[in-house]
C-alpha positions as CSV (number, residue, x, y, z in Angstrom):
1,X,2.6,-21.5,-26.8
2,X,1.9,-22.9,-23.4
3,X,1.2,-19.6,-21.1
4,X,-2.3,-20.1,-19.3
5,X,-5.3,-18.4,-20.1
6,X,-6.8,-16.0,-17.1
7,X,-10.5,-14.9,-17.2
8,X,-11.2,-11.9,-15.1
9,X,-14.8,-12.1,-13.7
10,X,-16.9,-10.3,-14.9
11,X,-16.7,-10.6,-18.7
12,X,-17.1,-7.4,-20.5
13,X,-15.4,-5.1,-22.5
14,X,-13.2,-3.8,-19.7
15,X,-11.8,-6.6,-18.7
16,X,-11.3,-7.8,-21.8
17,X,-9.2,-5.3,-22.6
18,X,-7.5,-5.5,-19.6
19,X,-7.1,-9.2,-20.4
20,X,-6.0,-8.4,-24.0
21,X,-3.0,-5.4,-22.5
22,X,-1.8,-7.6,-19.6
23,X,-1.7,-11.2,-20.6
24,X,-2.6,-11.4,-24.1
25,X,-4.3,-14.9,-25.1
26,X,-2.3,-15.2,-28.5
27,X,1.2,-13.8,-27.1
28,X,4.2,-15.4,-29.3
29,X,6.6,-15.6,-27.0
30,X,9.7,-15.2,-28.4
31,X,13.1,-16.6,-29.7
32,X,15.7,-16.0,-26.6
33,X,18.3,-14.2,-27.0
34,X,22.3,-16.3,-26.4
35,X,22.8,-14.1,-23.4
36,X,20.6,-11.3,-21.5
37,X,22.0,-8.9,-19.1
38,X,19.1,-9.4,-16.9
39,X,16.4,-12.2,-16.7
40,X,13.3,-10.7,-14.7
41,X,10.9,-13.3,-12.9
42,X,7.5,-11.5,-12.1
43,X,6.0,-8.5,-14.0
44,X,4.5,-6.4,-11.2
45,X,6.1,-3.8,-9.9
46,X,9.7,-4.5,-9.0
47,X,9.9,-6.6,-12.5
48,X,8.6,-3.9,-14.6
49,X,10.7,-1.1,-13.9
50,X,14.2,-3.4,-13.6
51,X,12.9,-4.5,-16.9
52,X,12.5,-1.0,-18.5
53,X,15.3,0.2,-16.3
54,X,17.5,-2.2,-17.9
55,X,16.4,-1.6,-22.0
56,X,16.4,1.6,-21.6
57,X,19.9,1.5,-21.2
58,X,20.6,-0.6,-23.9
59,X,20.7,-4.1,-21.9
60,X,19.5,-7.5,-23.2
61,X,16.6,-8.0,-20.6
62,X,13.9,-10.5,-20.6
63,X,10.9,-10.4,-18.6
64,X,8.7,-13.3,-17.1
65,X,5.4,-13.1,-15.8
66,X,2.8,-16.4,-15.3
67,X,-0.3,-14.4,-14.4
68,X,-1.0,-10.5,-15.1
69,X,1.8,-7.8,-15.8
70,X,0.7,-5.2,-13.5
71,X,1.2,-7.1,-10.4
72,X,-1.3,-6.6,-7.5
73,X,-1.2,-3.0,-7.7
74,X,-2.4,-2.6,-11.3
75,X,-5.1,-5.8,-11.3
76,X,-6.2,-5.9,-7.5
77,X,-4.9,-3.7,-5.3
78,X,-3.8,0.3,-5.8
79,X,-5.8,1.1,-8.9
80,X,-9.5,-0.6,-8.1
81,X,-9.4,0.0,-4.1
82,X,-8.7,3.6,-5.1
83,X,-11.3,3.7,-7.9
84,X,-13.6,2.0,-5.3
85,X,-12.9,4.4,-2.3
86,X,-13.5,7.9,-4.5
87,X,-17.1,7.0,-5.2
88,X,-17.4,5.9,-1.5
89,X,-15.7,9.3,-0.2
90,X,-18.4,11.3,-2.4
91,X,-21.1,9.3,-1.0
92,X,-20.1,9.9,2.6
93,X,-20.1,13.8,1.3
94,X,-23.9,13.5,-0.4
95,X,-24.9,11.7,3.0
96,X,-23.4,14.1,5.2
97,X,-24.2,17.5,2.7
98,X,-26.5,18.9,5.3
99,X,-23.8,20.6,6.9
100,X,-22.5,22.5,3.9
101,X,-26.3,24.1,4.3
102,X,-27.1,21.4,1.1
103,X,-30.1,18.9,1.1
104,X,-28.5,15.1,1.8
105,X,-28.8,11.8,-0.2
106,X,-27.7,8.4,0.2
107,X,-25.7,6.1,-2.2
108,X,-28.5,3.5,-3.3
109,X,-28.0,-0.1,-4.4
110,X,-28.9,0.3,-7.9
111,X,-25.4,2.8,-7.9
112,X,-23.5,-0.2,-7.2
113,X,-23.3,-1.7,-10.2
114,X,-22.3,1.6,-12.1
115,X,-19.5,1.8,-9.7
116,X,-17.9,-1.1,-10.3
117,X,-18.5,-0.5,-13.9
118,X,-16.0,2.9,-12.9
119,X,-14.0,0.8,-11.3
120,X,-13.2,-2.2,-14.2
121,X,-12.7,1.2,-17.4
122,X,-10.4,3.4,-15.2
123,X,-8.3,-0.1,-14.6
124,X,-8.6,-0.9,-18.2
125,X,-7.7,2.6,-19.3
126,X,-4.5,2.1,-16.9
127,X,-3.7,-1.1,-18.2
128,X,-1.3,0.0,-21.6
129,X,1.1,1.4,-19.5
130,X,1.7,-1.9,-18.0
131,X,0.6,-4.2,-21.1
132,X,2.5,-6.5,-23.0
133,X,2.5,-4.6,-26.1
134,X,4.1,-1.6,-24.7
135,X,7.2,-3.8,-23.5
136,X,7.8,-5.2,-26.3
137,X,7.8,-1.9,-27.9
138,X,10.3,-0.6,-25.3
139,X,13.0,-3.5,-25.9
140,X,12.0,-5.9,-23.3
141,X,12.1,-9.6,-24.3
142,X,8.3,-10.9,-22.1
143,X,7.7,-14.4,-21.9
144,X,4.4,-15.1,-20.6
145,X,4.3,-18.8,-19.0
146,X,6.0,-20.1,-15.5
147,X,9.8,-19.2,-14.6
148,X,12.0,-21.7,-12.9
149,X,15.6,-21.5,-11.9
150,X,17.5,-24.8,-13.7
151,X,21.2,-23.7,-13.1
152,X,23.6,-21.2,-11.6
153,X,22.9,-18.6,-15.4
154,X,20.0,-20.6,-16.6
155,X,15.9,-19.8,-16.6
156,X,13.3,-22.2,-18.1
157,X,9.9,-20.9,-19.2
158,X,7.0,-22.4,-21.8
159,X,10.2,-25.0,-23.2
160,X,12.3,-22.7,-23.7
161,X,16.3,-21.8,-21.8
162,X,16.8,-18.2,-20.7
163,X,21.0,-18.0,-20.0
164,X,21.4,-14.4,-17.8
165,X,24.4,-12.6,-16.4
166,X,22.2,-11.6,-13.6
167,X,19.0,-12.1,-12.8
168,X,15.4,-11.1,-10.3
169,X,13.2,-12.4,-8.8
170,X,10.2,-9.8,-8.4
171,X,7.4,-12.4,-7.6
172,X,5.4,-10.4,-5.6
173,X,3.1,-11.7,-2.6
174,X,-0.3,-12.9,-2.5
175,X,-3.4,-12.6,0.0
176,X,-3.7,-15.1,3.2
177,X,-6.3,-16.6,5.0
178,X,-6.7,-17.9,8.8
179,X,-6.8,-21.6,9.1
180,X,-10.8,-21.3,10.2
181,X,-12.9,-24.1,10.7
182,X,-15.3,-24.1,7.8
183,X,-14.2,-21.1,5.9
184,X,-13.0,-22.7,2.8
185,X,-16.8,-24.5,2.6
186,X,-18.6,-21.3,3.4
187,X,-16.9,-19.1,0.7
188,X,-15.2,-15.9,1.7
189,X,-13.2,-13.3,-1.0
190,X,-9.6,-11.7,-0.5
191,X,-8.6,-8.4,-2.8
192,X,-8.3,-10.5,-5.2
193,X,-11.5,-11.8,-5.9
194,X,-13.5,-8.4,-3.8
195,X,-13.3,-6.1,-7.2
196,X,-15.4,-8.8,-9.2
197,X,-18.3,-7.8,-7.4
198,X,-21.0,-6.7,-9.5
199,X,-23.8,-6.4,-6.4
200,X,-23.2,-4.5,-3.7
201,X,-23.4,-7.2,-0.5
202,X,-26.5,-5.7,1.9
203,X,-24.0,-6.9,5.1
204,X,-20.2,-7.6,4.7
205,X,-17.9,-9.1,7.2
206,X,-14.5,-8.2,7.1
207,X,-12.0,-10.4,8.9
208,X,-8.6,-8.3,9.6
209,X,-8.2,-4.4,10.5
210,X,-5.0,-3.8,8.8
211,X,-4.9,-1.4,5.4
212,X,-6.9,-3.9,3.2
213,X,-9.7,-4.5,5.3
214,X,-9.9,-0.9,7.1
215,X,-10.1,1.0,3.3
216,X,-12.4,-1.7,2.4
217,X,-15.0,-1.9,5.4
218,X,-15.3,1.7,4.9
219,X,-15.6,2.1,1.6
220,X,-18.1,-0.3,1.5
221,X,-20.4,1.0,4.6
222,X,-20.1,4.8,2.6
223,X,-21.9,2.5,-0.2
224,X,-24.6,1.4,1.8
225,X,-23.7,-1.9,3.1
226,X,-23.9,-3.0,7.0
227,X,-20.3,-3.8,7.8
228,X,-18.8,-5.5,10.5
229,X,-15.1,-5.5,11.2
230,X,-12.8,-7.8,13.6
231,X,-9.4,-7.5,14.3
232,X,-8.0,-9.6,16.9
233,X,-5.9,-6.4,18.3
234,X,-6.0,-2.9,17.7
235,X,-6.8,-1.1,14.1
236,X,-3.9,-0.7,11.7
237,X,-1.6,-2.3,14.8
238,X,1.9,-1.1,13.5
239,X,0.9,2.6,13.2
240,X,0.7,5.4,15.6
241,X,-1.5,4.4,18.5
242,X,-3.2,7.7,18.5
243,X,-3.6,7.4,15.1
244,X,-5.5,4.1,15.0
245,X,-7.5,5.2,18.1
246,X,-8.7,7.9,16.1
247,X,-9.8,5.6,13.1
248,X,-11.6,3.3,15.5
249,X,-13.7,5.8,16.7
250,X,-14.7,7.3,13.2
251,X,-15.6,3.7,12.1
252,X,-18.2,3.9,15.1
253,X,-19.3,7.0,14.0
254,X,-20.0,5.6,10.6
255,X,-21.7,2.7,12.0
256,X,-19.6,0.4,11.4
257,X,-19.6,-2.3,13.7
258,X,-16.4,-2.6,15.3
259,X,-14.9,-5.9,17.3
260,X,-11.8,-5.0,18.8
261,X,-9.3,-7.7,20.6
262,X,-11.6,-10.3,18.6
263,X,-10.8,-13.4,17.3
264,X,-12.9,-15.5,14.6
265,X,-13.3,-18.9,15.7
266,X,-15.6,-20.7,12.7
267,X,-17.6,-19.9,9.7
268,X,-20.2,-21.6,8.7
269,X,-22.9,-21.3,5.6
270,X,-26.2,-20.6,6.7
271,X,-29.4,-22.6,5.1
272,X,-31.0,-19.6,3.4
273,X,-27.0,-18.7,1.4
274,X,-26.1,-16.1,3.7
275,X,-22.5,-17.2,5.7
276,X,-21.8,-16.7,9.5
277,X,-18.6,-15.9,11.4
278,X,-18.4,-17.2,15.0
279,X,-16.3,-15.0,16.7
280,X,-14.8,-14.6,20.4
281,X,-15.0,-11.3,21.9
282,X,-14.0,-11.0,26.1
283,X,-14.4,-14.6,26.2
284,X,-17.8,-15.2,24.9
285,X,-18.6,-16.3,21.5
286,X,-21.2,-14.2,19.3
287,X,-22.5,-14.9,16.0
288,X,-22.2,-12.0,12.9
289,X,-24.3,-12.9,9.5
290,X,-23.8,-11.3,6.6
291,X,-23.6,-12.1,2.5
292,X,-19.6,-12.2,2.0
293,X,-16.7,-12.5,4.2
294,X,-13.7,-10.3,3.3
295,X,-10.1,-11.8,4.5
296,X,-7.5,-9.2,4.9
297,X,-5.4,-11.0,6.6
298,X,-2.0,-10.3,4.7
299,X,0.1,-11.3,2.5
300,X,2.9,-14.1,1.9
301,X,5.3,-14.4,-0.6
302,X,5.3,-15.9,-3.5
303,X,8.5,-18.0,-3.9
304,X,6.6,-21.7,-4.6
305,X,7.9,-23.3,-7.7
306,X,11.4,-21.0,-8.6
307,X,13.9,-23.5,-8.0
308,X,15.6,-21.4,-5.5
309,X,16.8,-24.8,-3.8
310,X,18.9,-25.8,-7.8
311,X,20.6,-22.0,-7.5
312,X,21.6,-22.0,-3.8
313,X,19.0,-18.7,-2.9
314,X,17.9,-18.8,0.8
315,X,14.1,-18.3,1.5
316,X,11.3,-18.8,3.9
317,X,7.6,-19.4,3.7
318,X,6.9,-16.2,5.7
319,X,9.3,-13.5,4.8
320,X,10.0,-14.7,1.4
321,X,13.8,-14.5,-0.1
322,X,16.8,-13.4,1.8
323,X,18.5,-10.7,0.7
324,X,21.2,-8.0,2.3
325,X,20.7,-4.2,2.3
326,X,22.1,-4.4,-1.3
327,X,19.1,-7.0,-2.1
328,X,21.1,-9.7,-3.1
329,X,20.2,-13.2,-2.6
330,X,22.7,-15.4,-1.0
331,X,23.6,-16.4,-4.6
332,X,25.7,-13.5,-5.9
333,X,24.2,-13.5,-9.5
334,X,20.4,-13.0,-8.4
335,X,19.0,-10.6,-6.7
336,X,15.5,-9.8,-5.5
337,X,12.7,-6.7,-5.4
338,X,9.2,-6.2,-4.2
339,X,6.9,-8.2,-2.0
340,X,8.4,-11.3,-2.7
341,X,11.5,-10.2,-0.5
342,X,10.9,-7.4,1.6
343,X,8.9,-5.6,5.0
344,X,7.4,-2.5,3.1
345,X,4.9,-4.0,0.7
346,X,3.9,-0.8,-1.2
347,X,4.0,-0.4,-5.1
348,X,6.3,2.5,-4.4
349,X,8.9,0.9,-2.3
350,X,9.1,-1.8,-5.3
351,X,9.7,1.0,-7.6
352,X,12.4,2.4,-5.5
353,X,13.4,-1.3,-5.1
354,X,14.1,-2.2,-8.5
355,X,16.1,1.1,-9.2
356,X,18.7,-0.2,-6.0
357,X,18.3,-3.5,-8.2
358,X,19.2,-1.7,-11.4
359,X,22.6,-0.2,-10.3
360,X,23.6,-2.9,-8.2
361,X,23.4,-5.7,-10.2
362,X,24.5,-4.0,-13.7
363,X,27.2,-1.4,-13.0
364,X,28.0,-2.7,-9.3
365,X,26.3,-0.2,-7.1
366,X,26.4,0.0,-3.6
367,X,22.7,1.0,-3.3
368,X,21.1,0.5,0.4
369,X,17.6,0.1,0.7
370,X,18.2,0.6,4.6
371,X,19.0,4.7,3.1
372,X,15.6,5.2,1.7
373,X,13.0,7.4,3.7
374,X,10.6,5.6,2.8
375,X,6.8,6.8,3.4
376,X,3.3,4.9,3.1
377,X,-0.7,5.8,3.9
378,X,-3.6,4.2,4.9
379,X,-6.4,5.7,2.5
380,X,-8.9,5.3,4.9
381,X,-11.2,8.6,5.7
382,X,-9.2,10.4,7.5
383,X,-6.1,9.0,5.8
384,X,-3.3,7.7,7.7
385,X,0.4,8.5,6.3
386,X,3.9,7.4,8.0
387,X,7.7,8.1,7.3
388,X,10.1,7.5,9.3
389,X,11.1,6.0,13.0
390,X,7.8,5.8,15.6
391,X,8.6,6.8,18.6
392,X,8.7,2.9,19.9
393,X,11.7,2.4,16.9
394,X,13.4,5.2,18.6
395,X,13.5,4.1,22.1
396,X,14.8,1.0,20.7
397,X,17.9,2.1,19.4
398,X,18.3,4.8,22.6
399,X,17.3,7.7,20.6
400,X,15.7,10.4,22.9
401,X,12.8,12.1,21.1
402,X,10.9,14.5,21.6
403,X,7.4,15.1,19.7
404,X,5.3,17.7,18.3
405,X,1.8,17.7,17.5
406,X,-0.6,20.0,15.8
407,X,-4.6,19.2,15.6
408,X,-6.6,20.3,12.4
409,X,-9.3,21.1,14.1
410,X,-7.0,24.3,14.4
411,X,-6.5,24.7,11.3
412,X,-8.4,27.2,8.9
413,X,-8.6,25.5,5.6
414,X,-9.6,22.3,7.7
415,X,-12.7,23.8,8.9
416,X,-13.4,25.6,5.7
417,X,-13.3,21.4,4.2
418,X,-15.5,20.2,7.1
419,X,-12.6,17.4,7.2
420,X,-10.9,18.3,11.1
421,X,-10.3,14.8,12.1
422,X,-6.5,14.7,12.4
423,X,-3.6,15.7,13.1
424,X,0.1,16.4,12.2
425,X,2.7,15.1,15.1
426,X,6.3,15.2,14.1
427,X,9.1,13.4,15.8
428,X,12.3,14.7,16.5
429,X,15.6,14.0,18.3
430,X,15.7,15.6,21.7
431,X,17.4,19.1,21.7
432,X,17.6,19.1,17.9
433,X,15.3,20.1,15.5
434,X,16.3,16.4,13.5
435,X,13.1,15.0,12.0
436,X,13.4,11.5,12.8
437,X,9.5,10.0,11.6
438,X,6.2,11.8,11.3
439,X,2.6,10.7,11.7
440,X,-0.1,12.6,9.6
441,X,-4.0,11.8,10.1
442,X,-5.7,14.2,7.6
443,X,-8.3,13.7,4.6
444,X,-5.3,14.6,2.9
445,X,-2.1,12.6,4.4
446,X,-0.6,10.6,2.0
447,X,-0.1,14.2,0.1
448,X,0.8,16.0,3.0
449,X,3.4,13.6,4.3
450,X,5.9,13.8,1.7
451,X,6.6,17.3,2.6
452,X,8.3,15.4,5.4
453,X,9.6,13.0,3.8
454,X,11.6,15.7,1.5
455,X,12.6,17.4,4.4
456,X,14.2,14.7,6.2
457,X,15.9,13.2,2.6
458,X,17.2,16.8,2.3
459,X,18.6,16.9,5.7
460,X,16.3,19.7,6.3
461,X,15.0,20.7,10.2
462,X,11.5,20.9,11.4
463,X,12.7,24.4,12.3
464,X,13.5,25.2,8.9
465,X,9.9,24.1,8.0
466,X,8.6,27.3,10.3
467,X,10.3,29.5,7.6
468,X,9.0,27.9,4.4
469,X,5.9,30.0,3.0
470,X,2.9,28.0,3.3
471,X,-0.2,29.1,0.8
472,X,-3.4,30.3,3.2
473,X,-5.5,28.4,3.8
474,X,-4.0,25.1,3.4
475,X,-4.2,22.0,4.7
476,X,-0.3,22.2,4.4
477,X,0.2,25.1,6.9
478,X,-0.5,22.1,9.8
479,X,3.0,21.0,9.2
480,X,4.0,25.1,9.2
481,X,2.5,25.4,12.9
482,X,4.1,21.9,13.7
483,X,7.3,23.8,12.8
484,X,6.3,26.9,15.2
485,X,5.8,24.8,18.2
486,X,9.6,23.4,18.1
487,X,10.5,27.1,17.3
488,X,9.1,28.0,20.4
489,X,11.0,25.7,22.7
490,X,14.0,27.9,21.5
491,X,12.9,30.5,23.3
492,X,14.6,30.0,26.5
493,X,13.6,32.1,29.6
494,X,17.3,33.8,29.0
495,X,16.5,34.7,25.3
496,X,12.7,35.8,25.8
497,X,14.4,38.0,28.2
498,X,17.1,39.3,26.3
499,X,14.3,40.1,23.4
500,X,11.9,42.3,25.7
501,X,14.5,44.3,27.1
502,X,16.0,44.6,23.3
503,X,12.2,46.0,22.8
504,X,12.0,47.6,25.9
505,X,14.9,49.9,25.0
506,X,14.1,50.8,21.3
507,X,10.7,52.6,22.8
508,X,13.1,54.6,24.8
């Protein structure tokens, strides 16, 4: 047995346990079978469900994973930034309780440690879905230790020779960091490395305003810390403008410090421990000093060490392997899921990956991954949630659009929360009522956007929306009213005339 041992920092029953479900230190790796239907590289994700996919239907499958099963999501992304940002949401509510007529309190240092405490059970609890045990259980063949590609059917891992029919690569991606002068000296922490924290930092510095570092920064301000954020362009640059807008100017409101169009130039490590980012704002340099840097600065793919080269599977350092719309490699016999091979980098787009994967490769589907509506959020406070074309991917293909937009500082249940910040705007194609993408800013988007995203995989209107029965009051009847403004641009001059004369004569 040759699989490495991990430690998770710090050492305590949780993460034992977590260590014990997701890469156990005594696994037995075992005796390869003459032939598997499908030889899985990388157990986050993508790799677990084509794994389970594939035994539940009765397949040979074997599974490889070097690090922890889980992937990103389970160990450093989804589950602890979630578990991280509900404790940081209640303490923006206790801080801000005064205007529910309730006496205010603040989130102290001394919580901090509890929190993270929180934070390591709940991913520990979560853990035995994804652990080793439970695969084993289910049929799957998991090898712990490195996978490498060593012929056109054939996998090596921990000495021994995998022979598939067809095979995955599910590797996943991994965080990045700018090439700054002196960061690697001072010290700095990604989402990998964040969730270890046992004490909260009194000022942290977060370099990159994409979905990482904009959940984070909050989340951590809401806890007490001083924050400061810079992002060489706008927030969360790929979303709605008005959207990010919007988030910039609740950060500010949250004191958060907030350098826009900024670019770091050096870090350095200051006498007394603290570290320093130099940064270049309007063409003058300024100096920010906190306790830890944060990088979220993306993600690249991890496809080092595979072999791809030995089985003919084309790749590149930034957007990982090539695959078609079927995601097949440009070796017919392996195909590819997850971050490790495609633009949406979400644990739910892997999931619907590896299902395209599944058919595809077994039972030679003709899946698409270009067919899937596929939605994401920002769980920020107000969150930000997308599916669909922006209005930007629509002029570029010489769609005319049209959009509507509600505000929820209209709507009833959203005054009711104290939580108007928002809106719902809903894109369509001009002089129909086809949904072609929709934006929602809300304390509750990432729930309320995939009433949008059935609509539009059901090839349902927005005006069909106006007649679905919303509950009052909802959050929910935002994308109702949405509805009722594109109703009302039916109403033609000729037809609202036609209707009061219709009225006019019944009172006859």
């Amino acid at each position: 047995m040759s699989h490495w041992k991990f430690d998770v920092l710090p050492d305590d029953e949780h993460n034992r346990t977590l260590l014990n479900n997701v890469h156990p230190a005594d696994w037995p790796n075992p005796e390869p079978q003459p032939m598997y239907n499908l030889v899985v590289i990388g157990a986050g994700t993508a790799g677990l469900i084509s794994a389970i996919a594939t035994a539940s239907l009765g397949g040979k499958v074997a599974l490889i994973e070097r690090h922890l099963m889980g992937g990103d999501c389970l160990n450093v992304g989804c589950v602890p930034s979630k578990s991280l940002i509900r404790p940081a949401r209640l303490a923006a509510e206790m801080k801000n309780a005064a205007a529910f007529g309730i006496t205010p309190s603040e989130a102290r240092k001394e919580d901090f440690p509890n929190i993270m405490e929180r934070l390591r059970r709940i991913r520990a609890g979560i853990s035995k879905n994804d652990s080793a045990a439970r695969y084993r259980e289910l049929g799957v063949d998991l090898f712990l230790g490195e996978g490498k590609f060593i012929g056109s059917d054939t996998v090596t891992v921990d000495g021994k020779t995998l022979r598939f029919k067809k095979a995955v690569i599910a590797t996943g991606a991994r965080a990045v960091h700018p090439d700054l002068p002196g960061l690697d000296e001072t010290g700095f922490r990604t989402n990998e490395t964040i969730f270890n924290l046992t004490e909260r930092p009194d000022h942290l510095i977060v370099i990159g305003g994409g979905p990482i570092g904009c959940e984070l920064a909050q989340a951590f301000r809401r806890l007490g810390s001083q924050v400061t954020i810079i992002q060489h362009s706008r927030f969360l640059p790929h979303e709605d403008e008005e959207a990010s807008a919007l988030l910039a100017s609740v950060f500010r409101e949250e004191n958060i410090q907030v350098l826009l169009e900024s670019r770091p130039v050096r870090a350095e490590k200051l006498p007394d421990g603290r570290r320093r980012v130099v940064v270049e704002c309007a063409g003058k340099e300024q100096s920010v000093d906190g306790n830890e840097i944060l990088i979220g600065a993306g993600r690249t793919p991890n496809i080092e060490g595979l072999g791809l080269e030995t089985v003919g599977v084309e790749y590149d350092a930034r957007h990982g392997v090539q695959v078609n719309d079927f995601l097949r490699t440009t070796n017919k016999r392996i195909y590819a899921a997850g971050d490790c091979c495609m633009n949406w980098k979400f644990t739910h787009a892997a999931d619907a990956a590896a299902q395209i994967v599944v058919q595809n490769a077994l039972f030679g589907g003709k899946k698409k991954l270009s067919a899937l509506n596929m939605p994401w959020c920002t769980y920020t406070d107000p969150e930000i949630a997308h599916t669909g074309l922006y209005e930007r991917d629509a002029q570029k293909q010489g769609i005319q659009t049209q959009n509507f937009k509600f505000e929820l500082a209209e709507n009833d249940r959203a005054q009711a929360d104290g939580e108007t910040e928002g809106f719902v705007k809903v894109l369509v194609k001009k002089g129909t009522d086809r949904i072609l993408g929709a934006t929602i800013v809300s304390a509750h988007a990432g729930d309320l956007i995939s009433e949008i995203s059935v609509a539009m995989t059901a090839g349902m209107g927005l005006g069909k929306l106006g007649s679905v029965i919303h509950p009052y009051p909802t959050q929910a009847e935002a994308i109702k009213r949405v509805a009722g403004l594109y109703n009302k641009t039916r109403l033609t001059p000729l037809v609202t005339t036609v209707l009061k004369g219709w009225l006019a004569w019944q009172r006859k």
